[in-house]
Jmol script that loads the backbone (N, CA, C; Angstrom):
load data "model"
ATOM      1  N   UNK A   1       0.848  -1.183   0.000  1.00  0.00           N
ATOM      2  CA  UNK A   1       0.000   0.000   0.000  1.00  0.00           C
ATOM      3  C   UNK A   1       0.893   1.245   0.000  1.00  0.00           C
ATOM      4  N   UNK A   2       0.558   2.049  -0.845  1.00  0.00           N
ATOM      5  CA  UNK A   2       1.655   3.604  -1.008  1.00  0.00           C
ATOM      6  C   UNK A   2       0.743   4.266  -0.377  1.00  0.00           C
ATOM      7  N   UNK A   3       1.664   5.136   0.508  1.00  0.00           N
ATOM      8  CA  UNK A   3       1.588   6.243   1.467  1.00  0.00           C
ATOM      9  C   UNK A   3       1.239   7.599   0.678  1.00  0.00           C
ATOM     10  N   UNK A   4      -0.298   7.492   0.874  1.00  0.00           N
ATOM     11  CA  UNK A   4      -0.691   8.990   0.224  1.00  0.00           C
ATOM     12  C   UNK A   4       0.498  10.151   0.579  1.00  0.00           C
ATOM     13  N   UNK A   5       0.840  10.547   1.383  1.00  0.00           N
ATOM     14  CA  UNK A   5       2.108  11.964   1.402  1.00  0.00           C
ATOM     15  C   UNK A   5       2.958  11.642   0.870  1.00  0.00           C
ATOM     16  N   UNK A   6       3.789  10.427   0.651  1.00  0.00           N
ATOM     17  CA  UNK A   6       5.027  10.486   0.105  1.00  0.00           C
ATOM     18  C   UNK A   6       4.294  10.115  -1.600  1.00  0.00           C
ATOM     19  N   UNK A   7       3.393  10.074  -1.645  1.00  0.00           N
ATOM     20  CA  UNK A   7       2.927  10.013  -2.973  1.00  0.00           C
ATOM     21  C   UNK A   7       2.510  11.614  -3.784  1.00  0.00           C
ATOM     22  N   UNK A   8       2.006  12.774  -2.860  1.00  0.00           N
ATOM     23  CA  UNK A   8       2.068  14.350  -2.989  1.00  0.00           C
ATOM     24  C   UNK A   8       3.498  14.803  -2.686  1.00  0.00           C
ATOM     25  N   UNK A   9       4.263  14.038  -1.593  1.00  0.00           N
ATOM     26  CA  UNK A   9       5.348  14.635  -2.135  1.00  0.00           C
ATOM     27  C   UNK A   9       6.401  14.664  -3.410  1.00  0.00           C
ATOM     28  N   UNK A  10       6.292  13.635  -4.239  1.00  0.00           N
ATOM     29  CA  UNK A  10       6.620  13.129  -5.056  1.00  0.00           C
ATOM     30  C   UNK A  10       6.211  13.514  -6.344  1.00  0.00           C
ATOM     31  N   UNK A  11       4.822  13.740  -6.373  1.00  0.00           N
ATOM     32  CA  UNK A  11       4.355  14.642  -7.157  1.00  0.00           C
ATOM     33  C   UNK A  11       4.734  16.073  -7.286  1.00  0.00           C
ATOM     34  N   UNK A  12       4.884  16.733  -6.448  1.00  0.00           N
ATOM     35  CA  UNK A  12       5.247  18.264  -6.002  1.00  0.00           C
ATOM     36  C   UNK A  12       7.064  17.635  -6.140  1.00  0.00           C
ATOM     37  N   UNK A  13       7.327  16.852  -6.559  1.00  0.00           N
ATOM     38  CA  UNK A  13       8.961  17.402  -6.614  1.00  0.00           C
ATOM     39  C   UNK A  13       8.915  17.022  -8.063  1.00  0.00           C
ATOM     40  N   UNK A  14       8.111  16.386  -8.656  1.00  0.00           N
ATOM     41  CA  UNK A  14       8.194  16.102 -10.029  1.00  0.00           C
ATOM     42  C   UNK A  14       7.664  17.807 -10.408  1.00  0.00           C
ATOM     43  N   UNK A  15       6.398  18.143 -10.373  1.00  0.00           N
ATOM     44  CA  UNK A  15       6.832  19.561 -11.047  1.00  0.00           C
ATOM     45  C   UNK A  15       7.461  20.732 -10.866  1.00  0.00           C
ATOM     46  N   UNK A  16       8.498  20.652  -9.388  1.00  0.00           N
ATOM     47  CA  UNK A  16       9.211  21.563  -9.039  1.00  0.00           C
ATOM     48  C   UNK A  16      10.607  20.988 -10.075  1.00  0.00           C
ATOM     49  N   UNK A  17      10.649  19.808 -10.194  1.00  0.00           N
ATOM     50  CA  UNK A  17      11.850  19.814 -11.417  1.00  0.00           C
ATOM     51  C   UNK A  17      11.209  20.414 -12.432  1.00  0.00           C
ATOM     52  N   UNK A  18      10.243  20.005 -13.573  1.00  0.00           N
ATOM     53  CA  UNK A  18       9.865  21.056 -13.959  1.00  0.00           C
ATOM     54  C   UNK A  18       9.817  22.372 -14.553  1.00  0.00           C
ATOM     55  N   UNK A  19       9.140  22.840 -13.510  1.00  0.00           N
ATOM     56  CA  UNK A  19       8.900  24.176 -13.417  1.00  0.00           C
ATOM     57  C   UNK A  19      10.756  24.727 -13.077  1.00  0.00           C
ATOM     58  N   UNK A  20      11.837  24.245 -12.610  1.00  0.00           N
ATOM     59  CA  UNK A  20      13.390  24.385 -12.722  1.00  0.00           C
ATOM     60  C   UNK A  20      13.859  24.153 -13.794  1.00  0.00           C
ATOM     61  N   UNK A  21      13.288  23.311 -14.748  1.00  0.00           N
ATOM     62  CA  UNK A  21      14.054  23.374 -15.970  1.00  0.00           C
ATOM     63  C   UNK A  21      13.779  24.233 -16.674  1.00  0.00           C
ATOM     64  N   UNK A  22      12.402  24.690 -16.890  1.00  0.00           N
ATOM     65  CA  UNK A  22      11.803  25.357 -17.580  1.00  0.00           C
ATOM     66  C   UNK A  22      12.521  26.839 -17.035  1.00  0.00           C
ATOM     67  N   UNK A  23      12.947  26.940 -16.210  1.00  0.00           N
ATOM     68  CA  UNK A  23      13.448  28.357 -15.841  1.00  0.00           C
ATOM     69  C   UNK A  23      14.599  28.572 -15.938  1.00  0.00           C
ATOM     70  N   UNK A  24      15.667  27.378 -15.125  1.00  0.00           N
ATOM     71  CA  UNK A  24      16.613  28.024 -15.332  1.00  0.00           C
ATOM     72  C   UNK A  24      17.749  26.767 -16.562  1.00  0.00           C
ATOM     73  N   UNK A  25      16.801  25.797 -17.343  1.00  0.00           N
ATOM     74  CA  UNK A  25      17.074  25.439 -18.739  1.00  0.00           C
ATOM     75  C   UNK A  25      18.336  24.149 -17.831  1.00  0.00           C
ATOM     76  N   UNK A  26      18.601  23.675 -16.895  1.00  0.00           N
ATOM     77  CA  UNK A  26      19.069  22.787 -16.814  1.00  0.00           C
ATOM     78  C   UNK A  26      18.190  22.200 -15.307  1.00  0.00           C
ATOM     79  N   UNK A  27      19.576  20.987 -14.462  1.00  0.00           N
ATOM     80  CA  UNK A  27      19.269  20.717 -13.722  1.00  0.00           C
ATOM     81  C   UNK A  27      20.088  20.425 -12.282  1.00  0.00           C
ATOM     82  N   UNK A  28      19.929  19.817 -11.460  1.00  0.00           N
ATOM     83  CA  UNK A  28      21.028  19.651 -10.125  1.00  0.00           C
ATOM     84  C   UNK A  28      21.992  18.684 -10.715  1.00  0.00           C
ATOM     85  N   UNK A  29      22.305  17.810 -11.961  1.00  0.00           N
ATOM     86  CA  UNK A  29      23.056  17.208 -12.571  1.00  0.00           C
ATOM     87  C   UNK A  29      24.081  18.435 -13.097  1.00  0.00           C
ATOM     88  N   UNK A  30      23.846  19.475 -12.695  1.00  0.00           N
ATOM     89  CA  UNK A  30      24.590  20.597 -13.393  1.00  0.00           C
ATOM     90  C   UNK A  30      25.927  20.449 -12.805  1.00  0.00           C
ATOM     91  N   UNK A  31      27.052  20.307 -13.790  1.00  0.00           N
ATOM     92  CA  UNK A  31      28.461  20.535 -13.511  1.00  0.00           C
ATOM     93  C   UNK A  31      29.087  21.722 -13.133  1.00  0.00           C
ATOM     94  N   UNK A  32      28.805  22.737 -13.309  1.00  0.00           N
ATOM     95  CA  UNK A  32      28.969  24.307 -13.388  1.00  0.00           C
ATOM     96  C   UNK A  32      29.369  25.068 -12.053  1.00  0.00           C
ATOM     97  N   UNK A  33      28.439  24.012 -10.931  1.00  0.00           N
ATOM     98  CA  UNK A  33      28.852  24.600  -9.798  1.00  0.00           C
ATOM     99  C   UNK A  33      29.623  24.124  -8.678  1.00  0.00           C
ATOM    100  N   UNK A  34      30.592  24.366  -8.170  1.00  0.00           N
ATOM    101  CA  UNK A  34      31.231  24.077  -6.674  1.00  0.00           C
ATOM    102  C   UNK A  34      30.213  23.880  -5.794  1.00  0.00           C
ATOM    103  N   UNK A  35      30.643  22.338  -4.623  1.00  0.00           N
ATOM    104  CA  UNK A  35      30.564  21.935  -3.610  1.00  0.00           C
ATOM    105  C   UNK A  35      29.731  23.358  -2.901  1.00  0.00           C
ATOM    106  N   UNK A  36      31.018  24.144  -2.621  1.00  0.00           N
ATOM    107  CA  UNK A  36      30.239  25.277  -1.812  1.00  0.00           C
ATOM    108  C   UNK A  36      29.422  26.106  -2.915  1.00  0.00           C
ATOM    109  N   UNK A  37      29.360  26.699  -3.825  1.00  0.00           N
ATOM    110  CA  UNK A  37      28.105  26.962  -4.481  1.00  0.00           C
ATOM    111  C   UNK A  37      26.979  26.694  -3.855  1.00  0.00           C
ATOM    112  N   UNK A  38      26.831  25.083  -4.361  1.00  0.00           N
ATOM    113  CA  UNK A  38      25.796  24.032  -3.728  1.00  0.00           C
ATOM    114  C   UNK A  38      25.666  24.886  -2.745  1.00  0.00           C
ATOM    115  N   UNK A  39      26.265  24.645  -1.549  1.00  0.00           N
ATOM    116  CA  UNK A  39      26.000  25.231  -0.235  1.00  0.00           C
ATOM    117  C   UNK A  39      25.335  26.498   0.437  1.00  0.00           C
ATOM    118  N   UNK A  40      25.861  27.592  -0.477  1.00  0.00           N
ATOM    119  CA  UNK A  40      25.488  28.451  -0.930  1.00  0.00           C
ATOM    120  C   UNK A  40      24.142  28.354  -1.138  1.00  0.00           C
ATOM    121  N   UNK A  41      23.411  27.773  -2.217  1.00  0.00           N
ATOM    122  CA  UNK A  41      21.847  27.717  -2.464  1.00  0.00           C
ATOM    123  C   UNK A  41      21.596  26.893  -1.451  1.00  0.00           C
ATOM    124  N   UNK A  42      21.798  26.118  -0.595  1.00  0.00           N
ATOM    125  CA  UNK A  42      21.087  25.504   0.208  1.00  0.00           C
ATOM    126  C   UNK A  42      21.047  26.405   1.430  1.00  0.00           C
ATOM    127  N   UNK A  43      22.076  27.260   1.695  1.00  0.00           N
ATOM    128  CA  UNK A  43      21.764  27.967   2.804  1.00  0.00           C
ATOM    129  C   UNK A  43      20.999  29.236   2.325  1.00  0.00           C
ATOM    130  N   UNK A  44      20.585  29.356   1.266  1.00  0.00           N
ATOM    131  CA  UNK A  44      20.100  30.918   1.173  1.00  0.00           C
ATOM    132  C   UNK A  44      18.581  30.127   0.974  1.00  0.00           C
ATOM    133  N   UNK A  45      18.246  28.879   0.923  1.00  0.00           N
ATOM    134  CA  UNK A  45      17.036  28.150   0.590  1.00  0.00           C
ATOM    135  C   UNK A  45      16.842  28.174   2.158  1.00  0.00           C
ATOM    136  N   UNK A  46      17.080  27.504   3.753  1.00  0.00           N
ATOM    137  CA  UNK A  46      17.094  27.609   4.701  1.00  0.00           C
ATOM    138  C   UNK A  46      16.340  28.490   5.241  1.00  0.00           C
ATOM    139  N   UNK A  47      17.263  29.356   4.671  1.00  0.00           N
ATOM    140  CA  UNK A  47      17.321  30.786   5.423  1.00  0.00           C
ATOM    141  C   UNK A  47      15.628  31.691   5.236  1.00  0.00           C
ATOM    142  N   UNK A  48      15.360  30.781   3.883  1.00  0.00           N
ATOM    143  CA  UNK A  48      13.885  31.583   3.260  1.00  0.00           C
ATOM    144  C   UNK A  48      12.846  30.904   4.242  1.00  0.00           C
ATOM    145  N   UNK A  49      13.227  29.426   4.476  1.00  0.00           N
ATOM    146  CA  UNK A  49      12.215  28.604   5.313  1.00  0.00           C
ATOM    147  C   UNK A  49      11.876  28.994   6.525  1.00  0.00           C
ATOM    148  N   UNK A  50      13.343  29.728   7.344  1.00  0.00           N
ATOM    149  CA  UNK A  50      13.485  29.950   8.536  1.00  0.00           C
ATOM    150  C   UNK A  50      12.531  31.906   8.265  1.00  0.00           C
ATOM    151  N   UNK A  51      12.277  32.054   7.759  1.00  0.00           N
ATOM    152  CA  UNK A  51      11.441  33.395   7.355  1.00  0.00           C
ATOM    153  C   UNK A  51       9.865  32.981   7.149  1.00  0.00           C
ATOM    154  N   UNK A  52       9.947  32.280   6.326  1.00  0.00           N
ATOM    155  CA  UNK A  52       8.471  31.427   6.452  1.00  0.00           C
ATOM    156  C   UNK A  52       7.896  30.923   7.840  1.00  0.00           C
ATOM    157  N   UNK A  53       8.698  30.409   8.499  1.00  0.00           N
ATOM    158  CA  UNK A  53       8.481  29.881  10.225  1.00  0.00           C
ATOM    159  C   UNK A  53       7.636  31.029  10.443  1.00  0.00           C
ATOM    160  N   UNK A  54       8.916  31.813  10.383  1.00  0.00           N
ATOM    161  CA  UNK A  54       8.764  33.280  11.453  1.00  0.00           C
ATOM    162  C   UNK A  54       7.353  33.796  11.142  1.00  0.00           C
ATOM    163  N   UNK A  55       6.977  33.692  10.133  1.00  0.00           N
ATOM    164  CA  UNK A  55       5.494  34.489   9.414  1.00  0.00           C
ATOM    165  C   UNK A  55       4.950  33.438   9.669  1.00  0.00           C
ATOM    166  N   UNK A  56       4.494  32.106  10.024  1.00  0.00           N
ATOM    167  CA  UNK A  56       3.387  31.248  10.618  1.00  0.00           C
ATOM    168  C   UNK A  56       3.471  31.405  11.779  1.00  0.00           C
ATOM    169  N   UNK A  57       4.099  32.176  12.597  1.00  0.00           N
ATOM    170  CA  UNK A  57       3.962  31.706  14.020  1.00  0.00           C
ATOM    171  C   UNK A  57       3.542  33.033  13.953  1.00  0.00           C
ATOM    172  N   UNK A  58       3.458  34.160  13.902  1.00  0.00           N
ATOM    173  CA  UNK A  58       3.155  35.612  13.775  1.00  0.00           C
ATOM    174  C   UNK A  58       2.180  35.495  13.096  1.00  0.00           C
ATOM    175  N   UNK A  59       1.515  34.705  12.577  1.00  0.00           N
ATOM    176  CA  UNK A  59       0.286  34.211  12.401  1.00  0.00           C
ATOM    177  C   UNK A  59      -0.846  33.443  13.505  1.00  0.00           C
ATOM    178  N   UNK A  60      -0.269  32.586  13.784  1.00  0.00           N
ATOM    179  CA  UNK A  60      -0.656  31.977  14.676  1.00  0.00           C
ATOM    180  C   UNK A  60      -0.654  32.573  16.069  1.00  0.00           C
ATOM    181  N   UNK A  61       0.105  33.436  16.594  1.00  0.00           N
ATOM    182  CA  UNK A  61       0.372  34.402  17.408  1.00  0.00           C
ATOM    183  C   UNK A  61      -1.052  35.284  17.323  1.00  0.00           C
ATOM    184  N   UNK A  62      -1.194  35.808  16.611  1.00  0.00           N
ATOM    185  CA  UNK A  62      -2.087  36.674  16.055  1.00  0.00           C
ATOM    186  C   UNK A  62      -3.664  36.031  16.309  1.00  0.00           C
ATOM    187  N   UNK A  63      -3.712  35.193  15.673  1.00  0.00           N
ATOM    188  CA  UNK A  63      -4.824  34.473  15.858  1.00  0.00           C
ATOM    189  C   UNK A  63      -4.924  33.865  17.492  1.00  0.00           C
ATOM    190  N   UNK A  64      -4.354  33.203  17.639  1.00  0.00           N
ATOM    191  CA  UNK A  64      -4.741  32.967  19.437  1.00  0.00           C
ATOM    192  C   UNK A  64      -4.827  34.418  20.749  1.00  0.00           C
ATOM    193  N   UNK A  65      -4.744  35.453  20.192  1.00  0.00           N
ATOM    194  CA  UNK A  65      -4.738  37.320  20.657  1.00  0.00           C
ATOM    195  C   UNK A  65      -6.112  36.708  20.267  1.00  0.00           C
ATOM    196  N   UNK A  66      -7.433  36.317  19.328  1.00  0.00           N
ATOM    197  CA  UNK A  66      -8.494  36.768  19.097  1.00  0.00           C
ATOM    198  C   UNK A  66      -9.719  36.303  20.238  1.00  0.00           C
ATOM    199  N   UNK A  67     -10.566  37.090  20.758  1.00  0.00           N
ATOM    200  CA  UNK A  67     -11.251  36.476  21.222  1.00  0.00           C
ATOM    201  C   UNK A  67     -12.385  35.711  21.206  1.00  0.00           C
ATOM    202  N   UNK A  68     -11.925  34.725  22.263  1.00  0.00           N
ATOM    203  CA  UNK A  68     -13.024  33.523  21.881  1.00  0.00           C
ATOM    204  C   UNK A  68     -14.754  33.574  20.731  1.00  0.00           C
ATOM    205  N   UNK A  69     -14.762  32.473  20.587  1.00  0.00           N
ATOM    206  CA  UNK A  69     -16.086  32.681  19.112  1.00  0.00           C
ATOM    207  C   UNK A  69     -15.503  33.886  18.051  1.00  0.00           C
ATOM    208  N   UNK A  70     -15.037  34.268  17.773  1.00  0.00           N
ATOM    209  CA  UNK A  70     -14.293  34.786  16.360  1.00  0.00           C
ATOM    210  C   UNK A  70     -14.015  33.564  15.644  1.00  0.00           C
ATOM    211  N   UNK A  71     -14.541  34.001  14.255  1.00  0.00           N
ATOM    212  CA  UNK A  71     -14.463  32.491  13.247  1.00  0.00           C
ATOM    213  C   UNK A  71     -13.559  32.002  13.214  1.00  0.00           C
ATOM    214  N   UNK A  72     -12.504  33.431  12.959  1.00  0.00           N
ATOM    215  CA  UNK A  72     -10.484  32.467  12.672  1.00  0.00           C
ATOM    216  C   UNK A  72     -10.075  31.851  14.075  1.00  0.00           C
ATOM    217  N   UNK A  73     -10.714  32.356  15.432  1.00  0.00           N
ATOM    218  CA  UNK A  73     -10.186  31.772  16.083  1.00  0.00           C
ATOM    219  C   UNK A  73     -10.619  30.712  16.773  1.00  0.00           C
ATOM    220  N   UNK A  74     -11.742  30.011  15.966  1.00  0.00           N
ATOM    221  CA  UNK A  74     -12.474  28.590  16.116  1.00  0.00           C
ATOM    222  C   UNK A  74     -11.953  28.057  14.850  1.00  0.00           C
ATOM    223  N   UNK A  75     -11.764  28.356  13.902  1.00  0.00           N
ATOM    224  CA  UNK A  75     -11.276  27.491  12.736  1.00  0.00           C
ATOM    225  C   UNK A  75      -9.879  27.022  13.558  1.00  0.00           C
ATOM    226  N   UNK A  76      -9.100  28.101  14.066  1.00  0.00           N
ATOM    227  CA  UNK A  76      -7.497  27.836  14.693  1.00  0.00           C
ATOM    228  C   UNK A  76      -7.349  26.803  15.483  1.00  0.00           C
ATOM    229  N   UNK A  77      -8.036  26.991  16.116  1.00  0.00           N
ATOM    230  CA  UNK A  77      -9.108  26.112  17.453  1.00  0.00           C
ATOM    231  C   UNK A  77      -9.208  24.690  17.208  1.00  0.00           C
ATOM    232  N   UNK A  78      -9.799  24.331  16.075  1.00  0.00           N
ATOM    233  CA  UNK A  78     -10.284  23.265  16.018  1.00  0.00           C
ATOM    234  C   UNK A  78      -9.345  22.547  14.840  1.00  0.00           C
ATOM    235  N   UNK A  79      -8.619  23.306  13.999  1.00  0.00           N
ATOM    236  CA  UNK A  79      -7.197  22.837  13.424  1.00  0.00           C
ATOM    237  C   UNK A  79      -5.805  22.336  14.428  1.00  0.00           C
ATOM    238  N   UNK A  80      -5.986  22.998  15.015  1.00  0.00           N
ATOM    239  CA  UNK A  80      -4.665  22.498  16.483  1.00  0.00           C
ATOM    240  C   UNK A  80      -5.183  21.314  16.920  1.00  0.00           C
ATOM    241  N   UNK A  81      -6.435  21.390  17.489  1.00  0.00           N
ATOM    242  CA  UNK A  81      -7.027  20.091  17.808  1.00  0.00           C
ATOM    243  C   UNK A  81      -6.321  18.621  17.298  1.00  0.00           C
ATOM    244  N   UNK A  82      -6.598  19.038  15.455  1.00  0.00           N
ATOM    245  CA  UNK A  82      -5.983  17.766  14.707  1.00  0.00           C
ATOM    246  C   UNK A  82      -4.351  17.675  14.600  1.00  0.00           C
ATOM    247  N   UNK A  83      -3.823  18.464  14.390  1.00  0.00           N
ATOM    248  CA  UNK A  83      -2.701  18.529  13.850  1.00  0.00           C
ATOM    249  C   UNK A  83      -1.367  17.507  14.260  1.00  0.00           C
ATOM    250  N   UNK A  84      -1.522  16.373  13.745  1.00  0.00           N
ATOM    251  CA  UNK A  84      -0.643  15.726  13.582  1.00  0.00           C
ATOM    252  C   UNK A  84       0.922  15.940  13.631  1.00  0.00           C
ATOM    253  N   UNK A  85       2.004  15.697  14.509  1.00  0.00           N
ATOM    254  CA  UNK A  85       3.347  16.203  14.611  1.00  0.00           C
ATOM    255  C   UNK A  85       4.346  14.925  14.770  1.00  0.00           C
ATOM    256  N   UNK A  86       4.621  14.368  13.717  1.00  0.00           N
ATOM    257  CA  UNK A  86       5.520  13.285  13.699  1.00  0.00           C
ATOM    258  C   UNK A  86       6.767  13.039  14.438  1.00  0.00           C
ATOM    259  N   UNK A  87       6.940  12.128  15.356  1.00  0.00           N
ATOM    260  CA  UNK A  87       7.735  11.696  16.245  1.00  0.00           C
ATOM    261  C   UNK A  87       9.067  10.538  15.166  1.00  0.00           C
ATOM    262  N   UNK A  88       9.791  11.554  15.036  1.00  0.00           N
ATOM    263  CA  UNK A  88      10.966  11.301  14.067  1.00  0.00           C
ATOM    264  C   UNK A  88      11.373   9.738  14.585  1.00  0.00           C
ATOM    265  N   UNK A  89      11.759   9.788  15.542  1.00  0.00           N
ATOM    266  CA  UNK A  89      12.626   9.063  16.513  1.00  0.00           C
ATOM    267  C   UNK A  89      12.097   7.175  15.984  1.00  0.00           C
ATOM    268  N   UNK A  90      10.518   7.201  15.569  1.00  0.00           N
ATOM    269  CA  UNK A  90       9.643   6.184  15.378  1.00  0.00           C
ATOM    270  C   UNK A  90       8.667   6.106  14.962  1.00  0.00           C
ATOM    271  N   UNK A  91       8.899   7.157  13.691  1.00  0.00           N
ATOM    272  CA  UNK A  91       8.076   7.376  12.911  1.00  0.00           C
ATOM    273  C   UNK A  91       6.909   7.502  12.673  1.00  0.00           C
ATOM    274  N   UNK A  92       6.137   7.721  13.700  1.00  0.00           N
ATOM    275  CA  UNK A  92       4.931   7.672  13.855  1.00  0.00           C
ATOM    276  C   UNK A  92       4.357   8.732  14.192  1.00  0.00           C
ATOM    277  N   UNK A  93       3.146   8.918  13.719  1.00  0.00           N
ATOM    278  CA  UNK A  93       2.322  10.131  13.980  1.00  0.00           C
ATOM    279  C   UNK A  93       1.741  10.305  15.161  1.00  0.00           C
ATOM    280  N   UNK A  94       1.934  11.211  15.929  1.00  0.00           N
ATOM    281  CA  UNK A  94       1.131  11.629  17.321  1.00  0.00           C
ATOM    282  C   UNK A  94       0.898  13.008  17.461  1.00  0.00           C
ATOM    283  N   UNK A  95      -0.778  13.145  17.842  1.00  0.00           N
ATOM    284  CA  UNK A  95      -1.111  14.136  17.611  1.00  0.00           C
ATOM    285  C   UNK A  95      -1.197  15.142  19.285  1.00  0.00           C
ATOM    286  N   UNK A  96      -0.746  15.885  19.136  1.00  0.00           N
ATOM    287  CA  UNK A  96      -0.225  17.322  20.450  1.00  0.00           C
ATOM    288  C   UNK A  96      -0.924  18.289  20.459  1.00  0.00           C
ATOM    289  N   UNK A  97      -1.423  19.052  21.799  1.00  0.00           N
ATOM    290  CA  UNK A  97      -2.147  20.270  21.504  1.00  0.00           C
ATOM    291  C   UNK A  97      -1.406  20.975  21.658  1.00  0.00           C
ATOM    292  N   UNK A  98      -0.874  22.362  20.413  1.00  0.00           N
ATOM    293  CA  UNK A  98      -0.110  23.082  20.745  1.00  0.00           C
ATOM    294  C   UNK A  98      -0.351  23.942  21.640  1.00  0.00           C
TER     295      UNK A  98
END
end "model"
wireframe off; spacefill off
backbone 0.3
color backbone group
């Protein structure tokens, strides 16, 4: 049986190649660049994620300030409820109230 997520993730990396060739006309098979290059895009890729964090939690921040019965903060409410947070260690899903 295949694992619906690693089956969307898989999908979403097939058209992020893609949508990379189509832009920048090759691929990570590219010879062109140094080790640290590489490194280079992976830390300036990081660095965008670690900015993205910052703007969901300043989100989420925001939304738990609202008071109670406000729609976003029953939709918030009842999304935390579910939210699934995978326990690396054993792979398994267990769900936490944040």
């Amino acid at each position: 049986m295949k694992d619906s997520n690693v089956e969307k993730v898989i999908g979403q990396l097939r058209e992020r190649e893609a949508r990379g060739l189509q832009k920048y006309g090759t691929n990570t098979d590219r010879p062109d660049l140094s080790t640290l290059e590489w490194l280079q895009h992976l830390q300036e890729e990081l660095m965008d994620g670690a900015v993205y964090i910052e703007r969901l939690k300043q989100d989420i921040a925001h939304i738990e300030k609202l008071p109670e019965g406000q729609e976003k903060y029953n939709e918030y409410r009842n999304w935390k409820k579910k939210l699934p947070i995978p326990m690396l260690h054993n792979f398994e899903s267990t769900y936490y109230d944040l």
